[in-house]
Predicted model as a PDB file, atoms N, CA, C, CB and O in Angstrom, pLDDT in the B-factor column:
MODEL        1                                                                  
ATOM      1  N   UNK A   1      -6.237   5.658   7.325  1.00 88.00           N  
ATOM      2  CA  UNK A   1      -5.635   4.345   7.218  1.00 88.00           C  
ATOM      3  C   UNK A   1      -6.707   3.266   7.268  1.00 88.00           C  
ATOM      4  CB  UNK A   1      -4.608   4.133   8.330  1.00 88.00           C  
ATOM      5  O   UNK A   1      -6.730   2.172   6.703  1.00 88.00           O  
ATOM      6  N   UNK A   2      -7.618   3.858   8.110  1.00 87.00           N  
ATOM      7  CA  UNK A   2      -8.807   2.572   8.541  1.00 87.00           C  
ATOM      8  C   UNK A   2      -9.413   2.146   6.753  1.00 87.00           C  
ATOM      9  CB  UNK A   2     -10.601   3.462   9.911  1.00 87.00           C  
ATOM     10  O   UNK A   2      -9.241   1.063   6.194  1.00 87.00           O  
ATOM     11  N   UNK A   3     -10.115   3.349   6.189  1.00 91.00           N  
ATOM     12  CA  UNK A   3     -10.254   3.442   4.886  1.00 91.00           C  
ATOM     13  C   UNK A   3      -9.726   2.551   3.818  1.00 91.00           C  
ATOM     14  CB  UNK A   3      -9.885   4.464   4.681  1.00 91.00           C  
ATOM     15  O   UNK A   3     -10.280   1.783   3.032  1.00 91.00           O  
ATOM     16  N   UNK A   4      -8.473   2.890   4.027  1.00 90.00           N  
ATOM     17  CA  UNK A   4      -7.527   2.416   2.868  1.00 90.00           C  
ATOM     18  C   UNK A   4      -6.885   1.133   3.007  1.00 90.00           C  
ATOM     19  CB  UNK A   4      -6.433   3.351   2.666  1.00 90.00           C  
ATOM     20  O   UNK A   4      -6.249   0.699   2.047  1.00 90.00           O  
ATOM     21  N   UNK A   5      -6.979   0.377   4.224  1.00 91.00           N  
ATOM     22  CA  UNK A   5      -6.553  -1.185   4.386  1.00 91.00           C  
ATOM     23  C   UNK A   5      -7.924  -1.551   4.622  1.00 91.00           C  
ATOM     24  CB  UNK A   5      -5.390  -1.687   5.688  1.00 91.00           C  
ATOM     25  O   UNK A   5      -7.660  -2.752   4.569  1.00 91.00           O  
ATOM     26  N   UNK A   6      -9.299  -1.542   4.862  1.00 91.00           N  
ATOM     27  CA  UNK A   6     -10.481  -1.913   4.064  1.00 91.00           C  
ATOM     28  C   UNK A   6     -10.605  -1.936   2.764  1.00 91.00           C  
ATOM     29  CB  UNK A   6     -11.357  -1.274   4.324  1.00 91.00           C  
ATOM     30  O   UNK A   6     -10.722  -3.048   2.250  1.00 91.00           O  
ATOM     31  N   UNK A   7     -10.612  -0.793   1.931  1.00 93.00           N  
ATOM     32  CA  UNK A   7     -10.187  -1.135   0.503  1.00 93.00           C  
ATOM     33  C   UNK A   7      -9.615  -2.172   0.455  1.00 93.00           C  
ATOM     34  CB  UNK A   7      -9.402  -0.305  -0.139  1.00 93.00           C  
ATOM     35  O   UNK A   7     -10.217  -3.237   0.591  1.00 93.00           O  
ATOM     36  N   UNK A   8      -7.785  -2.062   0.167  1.00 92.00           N  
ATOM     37  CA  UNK A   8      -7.246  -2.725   0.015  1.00 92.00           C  
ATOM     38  C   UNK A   8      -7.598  -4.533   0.172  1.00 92.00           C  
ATOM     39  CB  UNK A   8      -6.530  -2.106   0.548  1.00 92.00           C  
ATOM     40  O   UNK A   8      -7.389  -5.414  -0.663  1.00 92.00           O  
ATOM     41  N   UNK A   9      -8.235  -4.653   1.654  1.00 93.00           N  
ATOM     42  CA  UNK A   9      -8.536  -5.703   1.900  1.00 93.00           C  
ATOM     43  C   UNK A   9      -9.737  -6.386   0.990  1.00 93.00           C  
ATOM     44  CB  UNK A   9      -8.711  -5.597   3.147  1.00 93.00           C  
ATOM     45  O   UNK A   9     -10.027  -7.555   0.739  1.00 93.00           O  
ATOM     46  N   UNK A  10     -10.179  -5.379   0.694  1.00 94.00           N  
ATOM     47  CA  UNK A  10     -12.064  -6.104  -0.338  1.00 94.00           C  
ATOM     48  C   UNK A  10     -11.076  -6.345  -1.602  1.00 94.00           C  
ATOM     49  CB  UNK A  10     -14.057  -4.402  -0.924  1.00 94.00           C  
ATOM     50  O   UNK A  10     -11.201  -7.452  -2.125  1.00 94.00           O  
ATOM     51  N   UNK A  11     -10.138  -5.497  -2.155  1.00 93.00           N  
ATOM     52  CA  UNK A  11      -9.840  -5.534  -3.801  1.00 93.00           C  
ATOM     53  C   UNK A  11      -8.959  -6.866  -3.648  1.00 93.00           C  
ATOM     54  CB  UNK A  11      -8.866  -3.962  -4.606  1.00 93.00           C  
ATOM     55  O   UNK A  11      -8.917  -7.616  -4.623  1.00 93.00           O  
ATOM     56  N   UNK A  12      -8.230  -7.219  -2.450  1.00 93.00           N  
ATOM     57  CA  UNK A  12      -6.962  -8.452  -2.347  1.00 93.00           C  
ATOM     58  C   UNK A  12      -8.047  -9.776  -2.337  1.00 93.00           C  
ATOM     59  CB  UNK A  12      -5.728  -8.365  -0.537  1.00 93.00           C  
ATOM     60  O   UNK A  12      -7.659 -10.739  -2.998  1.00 93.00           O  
ATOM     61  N   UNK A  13      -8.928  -9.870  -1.879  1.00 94.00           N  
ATOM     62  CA  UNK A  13      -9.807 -10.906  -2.253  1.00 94.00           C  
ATOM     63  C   UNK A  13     -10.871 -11.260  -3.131  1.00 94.00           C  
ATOM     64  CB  UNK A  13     -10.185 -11.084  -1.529  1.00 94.00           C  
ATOM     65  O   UNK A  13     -11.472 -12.315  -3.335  1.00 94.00           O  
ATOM     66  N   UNK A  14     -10.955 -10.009  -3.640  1.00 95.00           N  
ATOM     67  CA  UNK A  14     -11.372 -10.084  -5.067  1.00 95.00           C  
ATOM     68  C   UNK A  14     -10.581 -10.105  -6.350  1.00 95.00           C  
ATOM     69  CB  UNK A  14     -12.075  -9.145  -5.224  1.00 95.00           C  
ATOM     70  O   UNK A  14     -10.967 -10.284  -7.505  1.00 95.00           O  
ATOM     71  N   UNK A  15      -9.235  -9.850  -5.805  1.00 95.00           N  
ATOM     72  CA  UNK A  15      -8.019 -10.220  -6.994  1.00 95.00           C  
ATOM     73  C   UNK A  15      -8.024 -11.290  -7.333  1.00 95.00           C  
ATOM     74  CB  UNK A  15      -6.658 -10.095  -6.728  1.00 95.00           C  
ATOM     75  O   UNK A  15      -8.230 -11.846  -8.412  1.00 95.00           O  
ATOM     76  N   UNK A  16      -7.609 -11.839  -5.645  1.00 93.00           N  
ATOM     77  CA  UNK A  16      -7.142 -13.593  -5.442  1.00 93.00           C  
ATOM     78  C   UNK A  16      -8.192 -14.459  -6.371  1.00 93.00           C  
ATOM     79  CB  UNK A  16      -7.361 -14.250  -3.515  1.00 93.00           C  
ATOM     80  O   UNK A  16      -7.899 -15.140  -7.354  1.00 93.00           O  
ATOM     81  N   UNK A  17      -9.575 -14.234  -5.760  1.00 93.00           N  
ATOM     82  CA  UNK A  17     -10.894 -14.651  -6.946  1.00 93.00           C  
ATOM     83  C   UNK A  17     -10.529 -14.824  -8.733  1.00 93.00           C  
ATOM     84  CB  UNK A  17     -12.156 -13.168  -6.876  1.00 93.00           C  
ATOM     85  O   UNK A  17     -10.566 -15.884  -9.358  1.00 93.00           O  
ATOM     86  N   UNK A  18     -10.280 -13.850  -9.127  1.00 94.00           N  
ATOM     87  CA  UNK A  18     -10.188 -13.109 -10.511  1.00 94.00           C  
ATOM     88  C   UNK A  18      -8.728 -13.802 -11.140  1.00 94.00           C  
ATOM     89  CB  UNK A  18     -10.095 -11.170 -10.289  1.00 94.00           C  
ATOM     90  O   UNK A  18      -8.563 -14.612 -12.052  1.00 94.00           O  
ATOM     91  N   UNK A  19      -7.883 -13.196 -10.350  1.00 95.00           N  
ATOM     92  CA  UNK A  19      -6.450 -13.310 -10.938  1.00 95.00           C  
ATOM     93  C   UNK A  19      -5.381 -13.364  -9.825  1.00 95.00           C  
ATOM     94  CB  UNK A  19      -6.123 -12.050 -11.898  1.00 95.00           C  
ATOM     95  O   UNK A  19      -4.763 -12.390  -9.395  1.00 95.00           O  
ATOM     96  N   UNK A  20      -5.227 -14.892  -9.345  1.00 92.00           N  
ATOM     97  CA  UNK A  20      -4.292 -14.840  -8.225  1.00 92.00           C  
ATOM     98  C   UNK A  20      -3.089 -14.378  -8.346  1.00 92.00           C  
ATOM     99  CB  UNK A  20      -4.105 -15.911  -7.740  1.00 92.00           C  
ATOM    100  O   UNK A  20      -2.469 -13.831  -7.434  1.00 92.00           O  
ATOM    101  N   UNK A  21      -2.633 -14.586  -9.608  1.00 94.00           N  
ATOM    102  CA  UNK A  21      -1.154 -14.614  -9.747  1.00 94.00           C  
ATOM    103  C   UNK A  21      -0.887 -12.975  -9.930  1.00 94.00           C  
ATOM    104  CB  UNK A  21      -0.594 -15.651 -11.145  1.00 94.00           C  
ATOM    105  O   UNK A  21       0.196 -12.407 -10.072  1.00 94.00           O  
ATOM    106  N   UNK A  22      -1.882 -12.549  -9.891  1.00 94.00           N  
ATOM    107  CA  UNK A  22      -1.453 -10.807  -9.615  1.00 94.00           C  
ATOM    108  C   UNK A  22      -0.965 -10.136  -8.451  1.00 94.00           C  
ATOM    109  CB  UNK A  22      -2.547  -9.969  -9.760  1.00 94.00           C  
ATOM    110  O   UNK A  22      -1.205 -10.981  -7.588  1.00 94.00           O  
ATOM    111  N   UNK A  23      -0.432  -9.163  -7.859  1.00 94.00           N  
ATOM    112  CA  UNK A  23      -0.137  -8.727  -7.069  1.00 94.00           C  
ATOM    113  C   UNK A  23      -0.741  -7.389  -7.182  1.00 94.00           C  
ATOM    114  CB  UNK A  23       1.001  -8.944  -6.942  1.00 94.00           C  
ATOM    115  O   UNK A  23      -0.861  -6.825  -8.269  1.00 94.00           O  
ATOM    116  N   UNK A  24      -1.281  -6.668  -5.598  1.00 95.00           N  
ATOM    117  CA  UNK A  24      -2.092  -5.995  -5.192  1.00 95.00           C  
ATOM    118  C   UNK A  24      -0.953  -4.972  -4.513  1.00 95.00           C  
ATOM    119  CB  UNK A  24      -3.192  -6.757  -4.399  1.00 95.00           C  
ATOM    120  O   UNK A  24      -0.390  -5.374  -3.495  1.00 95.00           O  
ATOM    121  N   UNK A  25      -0.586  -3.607  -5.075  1.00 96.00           N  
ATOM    122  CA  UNK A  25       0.131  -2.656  -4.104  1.00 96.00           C  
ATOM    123  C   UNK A  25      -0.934  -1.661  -3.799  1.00 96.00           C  
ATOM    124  CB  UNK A  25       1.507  -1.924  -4.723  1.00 96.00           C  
ATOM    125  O   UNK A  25      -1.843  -1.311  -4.552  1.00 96.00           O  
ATOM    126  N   UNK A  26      -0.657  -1.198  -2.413  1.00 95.00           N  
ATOM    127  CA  UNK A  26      -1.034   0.117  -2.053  1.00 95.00           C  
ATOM    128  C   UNK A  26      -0.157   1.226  -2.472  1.00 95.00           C  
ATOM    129  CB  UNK A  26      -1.168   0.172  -0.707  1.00 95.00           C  
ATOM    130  O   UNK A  26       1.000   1.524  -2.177  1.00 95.00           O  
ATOM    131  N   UNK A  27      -1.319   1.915  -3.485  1.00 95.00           N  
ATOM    132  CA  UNK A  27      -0.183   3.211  -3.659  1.00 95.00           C  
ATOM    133  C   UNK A  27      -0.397   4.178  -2.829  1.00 95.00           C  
ATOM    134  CB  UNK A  27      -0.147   3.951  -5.009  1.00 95.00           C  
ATOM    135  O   UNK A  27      -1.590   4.382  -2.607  1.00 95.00           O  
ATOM    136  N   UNK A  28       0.688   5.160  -2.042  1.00 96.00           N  
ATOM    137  CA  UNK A  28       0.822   6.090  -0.810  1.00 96.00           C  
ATOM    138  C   UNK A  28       1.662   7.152  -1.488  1.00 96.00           C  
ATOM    139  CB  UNK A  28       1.575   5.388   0.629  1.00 96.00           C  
ATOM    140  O   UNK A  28       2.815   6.886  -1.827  1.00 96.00           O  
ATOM    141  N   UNK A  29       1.114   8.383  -1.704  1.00 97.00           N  
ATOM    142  CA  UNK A  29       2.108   9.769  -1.945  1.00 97.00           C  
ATOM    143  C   UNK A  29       3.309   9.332  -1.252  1.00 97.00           C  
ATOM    144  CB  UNK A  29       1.525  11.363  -1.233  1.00 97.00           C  
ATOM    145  O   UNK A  29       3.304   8.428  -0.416  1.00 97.00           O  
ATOM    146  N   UNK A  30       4.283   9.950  -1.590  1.00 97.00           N  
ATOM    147  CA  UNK A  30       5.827   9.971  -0.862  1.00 97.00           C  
ATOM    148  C   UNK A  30       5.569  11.361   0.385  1.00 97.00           C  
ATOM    149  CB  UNK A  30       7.418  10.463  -2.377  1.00 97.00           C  
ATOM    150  O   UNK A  30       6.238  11.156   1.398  1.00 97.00           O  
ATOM    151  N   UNK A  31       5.026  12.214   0.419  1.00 97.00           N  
ATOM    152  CA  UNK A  31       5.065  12.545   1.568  1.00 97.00           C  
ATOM    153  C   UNK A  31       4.086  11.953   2.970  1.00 97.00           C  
ATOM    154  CB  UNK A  31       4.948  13.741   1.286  1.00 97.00           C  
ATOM    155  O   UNK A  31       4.293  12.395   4.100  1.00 97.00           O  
ATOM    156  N   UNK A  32       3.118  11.000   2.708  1.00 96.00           N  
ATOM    157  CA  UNK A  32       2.886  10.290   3.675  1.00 96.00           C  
ATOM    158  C   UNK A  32       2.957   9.053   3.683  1.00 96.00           C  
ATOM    159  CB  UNK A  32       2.021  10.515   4.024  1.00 96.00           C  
ATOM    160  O   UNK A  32       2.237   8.267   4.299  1.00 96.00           O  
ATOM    161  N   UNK A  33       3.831   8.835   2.997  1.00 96.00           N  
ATOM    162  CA  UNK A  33       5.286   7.790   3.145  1.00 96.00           C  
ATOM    163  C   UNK A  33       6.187   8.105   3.935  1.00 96.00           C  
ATOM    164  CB  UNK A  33       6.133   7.618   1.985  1.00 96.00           C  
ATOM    165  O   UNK A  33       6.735   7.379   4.765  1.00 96.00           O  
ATOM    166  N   UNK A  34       6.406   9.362   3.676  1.00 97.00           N  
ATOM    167  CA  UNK A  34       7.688   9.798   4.396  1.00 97.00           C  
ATOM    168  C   UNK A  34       7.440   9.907   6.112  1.00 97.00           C  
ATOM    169  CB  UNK A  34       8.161  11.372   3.733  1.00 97.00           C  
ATOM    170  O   UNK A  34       8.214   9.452   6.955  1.00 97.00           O  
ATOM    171  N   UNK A  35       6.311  10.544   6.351  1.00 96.00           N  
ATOM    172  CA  UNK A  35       5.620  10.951   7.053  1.00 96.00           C  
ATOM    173  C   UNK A  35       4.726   9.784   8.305  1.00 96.00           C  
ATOM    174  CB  UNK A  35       4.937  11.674   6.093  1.00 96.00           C  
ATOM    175  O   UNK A  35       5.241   9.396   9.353  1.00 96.00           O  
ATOM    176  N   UNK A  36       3.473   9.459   7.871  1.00 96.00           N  
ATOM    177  CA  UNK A  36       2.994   8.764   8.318  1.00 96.00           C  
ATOM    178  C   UNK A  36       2.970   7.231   8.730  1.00 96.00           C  
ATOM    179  CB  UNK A  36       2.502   9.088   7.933  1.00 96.00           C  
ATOM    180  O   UNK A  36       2.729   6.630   9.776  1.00 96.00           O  
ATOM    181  N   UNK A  37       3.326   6.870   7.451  1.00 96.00           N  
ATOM    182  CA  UNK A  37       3.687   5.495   7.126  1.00 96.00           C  
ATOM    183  C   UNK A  37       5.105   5.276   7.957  1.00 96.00           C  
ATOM    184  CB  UNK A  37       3.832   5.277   5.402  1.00 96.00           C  
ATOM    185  O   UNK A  37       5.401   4.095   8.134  1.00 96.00           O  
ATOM    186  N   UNK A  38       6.017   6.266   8.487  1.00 96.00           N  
ATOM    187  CA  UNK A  38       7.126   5.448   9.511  1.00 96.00           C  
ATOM    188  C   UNK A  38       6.813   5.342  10.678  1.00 96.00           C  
ATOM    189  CB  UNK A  38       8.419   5.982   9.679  1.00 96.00           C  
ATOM    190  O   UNK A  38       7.574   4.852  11.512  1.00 96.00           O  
ATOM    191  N   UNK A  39       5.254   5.925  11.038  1.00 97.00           N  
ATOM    192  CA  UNK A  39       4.489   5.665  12.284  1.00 97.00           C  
ATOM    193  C   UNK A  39       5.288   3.627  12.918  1.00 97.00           C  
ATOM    194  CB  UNK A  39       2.239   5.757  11.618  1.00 97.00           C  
ATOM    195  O   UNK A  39       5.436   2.576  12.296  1.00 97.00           O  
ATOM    196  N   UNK A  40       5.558   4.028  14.331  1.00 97.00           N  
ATOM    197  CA  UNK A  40       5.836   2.649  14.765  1.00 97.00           C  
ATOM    198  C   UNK A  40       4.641   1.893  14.553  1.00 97.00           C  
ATOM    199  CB  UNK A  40       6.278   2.542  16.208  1.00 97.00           C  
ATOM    200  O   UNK A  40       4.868   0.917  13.838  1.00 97.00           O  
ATOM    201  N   UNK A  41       3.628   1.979  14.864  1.00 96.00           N  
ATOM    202  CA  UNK A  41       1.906   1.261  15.172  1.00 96.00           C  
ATOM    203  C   UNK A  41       1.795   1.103  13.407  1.00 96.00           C  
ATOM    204  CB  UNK A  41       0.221   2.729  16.189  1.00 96.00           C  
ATOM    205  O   UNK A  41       1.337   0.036  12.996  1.00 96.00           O  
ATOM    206  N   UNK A  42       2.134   1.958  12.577  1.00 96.00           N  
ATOM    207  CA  UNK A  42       1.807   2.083  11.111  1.00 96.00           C  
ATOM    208  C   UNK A  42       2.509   0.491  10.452  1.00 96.00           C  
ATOM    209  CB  UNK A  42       2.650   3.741  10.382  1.00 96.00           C  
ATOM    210  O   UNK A  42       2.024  -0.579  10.085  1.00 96.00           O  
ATOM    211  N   UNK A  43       3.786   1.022  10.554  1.00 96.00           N  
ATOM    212  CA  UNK A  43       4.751  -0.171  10.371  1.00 96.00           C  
ATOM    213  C   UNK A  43       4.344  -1.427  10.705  1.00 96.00           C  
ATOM    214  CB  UNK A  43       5.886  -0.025  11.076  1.00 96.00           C  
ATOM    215  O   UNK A  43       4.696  -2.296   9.908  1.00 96.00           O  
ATOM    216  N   UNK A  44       3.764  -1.750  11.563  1.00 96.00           N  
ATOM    217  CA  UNK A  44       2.903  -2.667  12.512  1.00 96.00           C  
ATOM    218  C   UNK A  44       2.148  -3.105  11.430  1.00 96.00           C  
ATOM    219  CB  UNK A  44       2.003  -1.990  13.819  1.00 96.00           C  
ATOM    220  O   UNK A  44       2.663  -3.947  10.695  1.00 96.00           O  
ATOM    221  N   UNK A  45       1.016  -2.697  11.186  1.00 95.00           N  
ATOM    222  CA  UNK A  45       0.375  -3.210  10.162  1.00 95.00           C  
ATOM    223  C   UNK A  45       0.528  -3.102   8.836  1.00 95.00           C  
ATOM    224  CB  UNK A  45      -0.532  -2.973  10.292  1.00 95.00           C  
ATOM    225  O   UNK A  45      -0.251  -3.636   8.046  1.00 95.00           O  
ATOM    226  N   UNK A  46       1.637  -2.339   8.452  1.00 95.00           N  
ATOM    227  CA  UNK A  46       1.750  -3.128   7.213  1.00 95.00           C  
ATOM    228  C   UNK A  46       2.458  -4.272   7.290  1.00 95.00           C  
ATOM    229  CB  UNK A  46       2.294  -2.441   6.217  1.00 95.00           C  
ATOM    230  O   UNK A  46       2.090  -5.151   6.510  1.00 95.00           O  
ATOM    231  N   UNK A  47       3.669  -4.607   8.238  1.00 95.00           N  
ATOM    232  CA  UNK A  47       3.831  -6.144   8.055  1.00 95.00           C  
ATOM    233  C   UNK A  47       2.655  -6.953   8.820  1.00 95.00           C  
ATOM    234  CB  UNK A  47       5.329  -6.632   8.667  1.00 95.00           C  
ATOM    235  O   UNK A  47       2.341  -7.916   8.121  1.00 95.00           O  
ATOM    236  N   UNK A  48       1.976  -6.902   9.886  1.00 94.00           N  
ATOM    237  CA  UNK A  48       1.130  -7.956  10.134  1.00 94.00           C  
ATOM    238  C   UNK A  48      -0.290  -8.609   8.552  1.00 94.00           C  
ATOM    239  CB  UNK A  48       0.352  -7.217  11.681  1.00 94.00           C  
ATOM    240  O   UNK A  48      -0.914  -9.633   8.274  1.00 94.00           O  
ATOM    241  N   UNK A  49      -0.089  -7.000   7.917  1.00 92.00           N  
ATOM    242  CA  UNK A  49      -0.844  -7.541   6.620  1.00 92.00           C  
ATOM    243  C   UNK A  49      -0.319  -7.779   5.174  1.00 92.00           C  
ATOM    244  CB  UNK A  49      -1.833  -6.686   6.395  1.00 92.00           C  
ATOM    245  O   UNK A  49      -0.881  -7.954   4.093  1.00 92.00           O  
ATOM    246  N   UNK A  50       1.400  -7.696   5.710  1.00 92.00           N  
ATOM    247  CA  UNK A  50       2.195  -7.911   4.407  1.00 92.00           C  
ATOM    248  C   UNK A  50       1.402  -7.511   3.048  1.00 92.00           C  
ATOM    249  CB  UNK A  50       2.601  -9.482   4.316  1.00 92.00           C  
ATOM    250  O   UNK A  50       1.007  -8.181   2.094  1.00 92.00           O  
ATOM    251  N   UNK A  51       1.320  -5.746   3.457  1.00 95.00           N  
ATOM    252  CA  UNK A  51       0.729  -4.613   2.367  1.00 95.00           C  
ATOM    253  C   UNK A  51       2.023  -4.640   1.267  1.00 95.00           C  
ATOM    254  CB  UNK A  51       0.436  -2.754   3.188  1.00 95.00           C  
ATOM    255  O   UNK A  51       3.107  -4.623   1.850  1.00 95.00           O  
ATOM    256  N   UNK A  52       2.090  -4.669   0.169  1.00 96.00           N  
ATOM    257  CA  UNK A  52       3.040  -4.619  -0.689  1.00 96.00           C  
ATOM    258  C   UNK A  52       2.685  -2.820  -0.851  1.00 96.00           C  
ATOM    259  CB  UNK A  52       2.877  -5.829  -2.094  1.00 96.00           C  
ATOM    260  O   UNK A  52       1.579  -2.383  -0.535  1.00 96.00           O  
ATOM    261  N   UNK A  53       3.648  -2.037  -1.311  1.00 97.00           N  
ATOM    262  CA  UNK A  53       3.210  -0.352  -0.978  1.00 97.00           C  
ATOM    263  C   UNK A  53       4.246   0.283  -2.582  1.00 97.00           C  
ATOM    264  CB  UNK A  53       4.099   0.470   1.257  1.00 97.00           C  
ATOM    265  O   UNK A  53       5.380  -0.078  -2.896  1.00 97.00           O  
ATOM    266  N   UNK A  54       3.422   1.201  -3.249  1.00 97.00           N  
ATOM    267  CA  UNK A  54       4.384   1.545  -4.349  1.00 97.00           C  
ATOM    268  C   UNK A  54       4.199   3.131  -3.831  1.00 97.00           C  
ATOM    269  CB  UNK A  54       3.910   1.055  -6.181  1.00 97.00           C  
ATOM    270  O   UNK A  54       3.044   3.516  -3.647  1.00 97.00           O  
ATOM    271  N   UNK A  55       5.044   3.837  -3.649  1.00 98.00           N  
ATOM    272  CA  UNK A  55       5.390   5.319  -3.242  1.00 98.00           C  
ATOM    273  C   UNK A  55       5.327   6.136  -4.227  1.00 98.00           C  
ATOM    274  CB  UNK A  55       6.666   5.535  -2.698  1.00 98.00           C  
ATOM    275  O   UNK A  55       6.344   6.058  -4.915  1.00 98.00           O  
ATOM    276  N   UNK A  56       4.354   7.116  -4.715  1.00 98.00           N  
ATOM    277  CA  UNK A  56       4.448   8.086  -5.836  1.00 98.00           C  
ATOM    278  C   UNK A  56       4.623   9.715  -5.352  1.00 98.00           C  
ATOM    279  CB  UNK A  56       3.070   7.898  -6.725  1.00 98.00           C  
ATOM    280  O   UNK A  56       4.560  10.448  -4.366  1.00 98.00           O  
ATOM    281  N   UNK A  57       4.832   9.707  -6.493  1.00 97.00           N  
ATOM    282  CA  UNK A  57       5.139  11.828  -6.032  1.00 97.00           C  
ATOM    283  C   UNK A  57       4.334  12.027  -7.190  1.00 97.00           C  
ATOM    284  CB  UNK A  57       7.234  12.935  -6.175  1.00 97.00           C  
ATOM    285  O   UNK A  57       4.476  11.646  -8.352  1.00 97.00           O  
ATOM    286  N   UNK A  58       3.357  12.782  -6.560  1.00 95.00           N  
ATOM    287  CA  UNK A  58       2.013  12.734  -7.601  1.00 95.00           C  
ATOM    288  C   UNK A  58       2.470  14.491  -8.029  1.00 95.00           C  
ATOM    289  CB  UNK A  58      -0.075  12.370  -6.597  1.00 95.00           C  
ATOM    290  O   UNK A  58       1.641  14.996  -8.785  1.00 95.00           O  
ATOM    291  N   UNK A  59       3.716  15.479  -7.619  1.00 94.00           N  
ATOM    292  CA  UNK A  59       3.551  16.585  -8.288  1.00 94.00           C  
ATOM    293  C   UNK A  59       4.625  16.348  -9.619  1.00 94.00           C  
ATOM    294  CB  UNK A  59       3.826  17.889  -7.279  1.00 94.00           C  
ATOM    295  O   UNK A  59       4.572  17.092 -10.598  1.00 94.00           O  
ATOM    296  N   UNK A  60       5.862  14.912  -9.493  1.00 95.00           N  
ATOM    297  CA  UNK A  60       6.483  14.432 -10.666  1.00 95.00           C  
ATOM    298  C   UNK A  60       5.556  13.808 -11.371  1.00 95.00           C  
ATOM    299  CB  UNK A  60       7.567  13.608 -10.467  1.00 95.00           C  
ATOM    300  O   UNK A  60       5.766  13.845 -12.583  1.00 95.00           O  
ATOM    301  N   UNK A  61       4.677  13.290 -11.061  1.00 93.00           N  
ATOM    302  CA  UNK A  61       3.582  12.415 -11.323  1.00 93.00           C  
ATOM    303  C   UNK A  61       5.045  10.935 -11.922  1.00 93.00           C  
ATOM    304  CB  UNK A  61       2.088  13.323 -12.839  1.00 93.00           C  
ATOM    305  O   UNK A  61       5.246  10.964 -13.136  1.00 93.00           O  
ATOM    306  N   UNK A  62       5.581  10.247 -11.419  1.00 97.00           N  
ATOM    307  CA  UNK A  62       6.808   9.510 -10.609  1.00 97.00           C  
ATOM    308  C   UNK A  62       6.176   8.366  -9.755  1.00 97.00           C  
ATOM    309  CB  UNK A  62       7.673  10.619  -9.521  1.00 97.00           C  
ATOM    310  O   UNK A  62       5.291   8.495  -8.909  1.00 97.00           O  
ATOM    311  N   UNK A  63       6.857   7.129 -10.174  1.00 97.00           N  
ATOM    312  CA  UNK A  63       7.190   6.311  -9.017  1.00 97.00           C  
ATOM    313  C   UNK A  63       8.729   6.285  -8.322  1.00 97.00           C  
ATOM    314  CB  UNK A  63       6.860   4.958  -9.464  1.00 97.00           C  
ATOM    315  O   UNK A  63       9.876   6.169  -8.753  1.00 97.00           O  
ATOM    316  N   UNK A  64       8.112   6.456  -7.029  1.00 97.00           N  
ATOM    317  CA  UNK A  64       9.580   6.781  -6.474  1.00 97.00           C  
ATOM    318  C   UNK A  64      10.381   5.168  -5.840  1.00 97.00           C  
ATOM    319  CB  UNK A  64       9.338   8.120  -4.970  1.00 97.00           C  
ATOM    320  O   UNK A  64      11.550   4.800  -5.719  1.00 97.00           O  
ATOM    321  N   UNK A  65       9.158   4.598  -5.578  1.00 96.00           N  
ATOM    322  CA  UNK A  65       9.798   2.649  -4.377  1.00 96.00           C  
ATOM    323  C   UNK A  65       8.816   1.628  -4.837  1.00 96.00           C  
ATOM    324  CB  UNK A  65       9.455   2.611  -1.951  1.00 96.00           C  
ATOM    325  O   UNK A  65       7.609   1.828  -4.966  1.00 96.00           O  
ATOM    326  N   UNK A  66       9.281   0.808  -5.009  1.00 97.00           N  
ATOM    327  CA  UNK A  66       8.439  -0.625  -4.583  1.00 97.00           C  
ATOM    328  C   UNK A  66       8.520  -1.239  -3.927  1.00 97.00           C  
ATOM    329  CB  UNK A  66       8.312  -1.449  -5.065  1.00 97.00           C  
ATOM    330  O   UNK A  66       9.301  -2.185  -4.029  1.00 97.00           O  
ATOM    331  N   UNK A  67       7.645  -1.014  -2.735  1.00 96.00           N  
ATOM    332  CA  UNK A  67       7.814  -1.950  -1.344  1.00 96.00           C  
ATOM    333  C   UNK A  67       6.967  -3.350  -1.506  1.00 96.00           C  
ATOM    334  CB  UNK A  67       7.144  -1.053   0.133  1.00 96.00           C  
ATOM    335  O   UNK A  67       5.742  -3.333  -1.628  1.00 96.00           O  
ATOM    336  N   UNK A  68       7.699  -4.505  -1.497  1.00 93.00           N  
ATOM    337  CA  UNK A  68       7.348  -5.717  -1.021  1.00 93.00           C  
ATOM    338  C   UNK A  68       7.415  -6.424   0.089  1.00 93.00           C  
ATOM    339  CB  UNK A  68       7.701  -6.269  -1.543  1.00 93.00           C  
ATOM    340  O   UNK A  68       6.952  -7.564   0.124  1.00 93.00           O  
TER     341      UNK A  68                                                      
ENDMDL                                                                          
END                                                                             
């Protein structure tokens, strides 16, 4: 997680730079969506960083949600 909301965080201010009017999702497999991501502490930071999150099933190769 530490990883992937660093990312996230360098590419969201280099969007904003580039192309504000874009929107930045984290994409997360659906099983650690299902899984990890309902962590209470997890949940936590994705709203304190209002992560927008798109859920894939990478063996449908599928979008399954669009979380805003």
């Amino acid at each position: 997680m530490h990883q992937a909301l660093g990312q996230f965080q360098t590419y969201f201010l280099a969007l904003q730079e580039q192309e504000p009017d874009r929107d930045l999702f984290l994409a997360v497999p659906k099983i650690e969506y299902d899984t990890f991501f309902q962590k209470p502490f997890i949940q936590k930071l994705i709203s304190y960083y209002k992560l927008k999150i798109v859920v894939f099933d990478p063996e449908k190769i599928t979008i399954e949600k669009w979380i805003e």
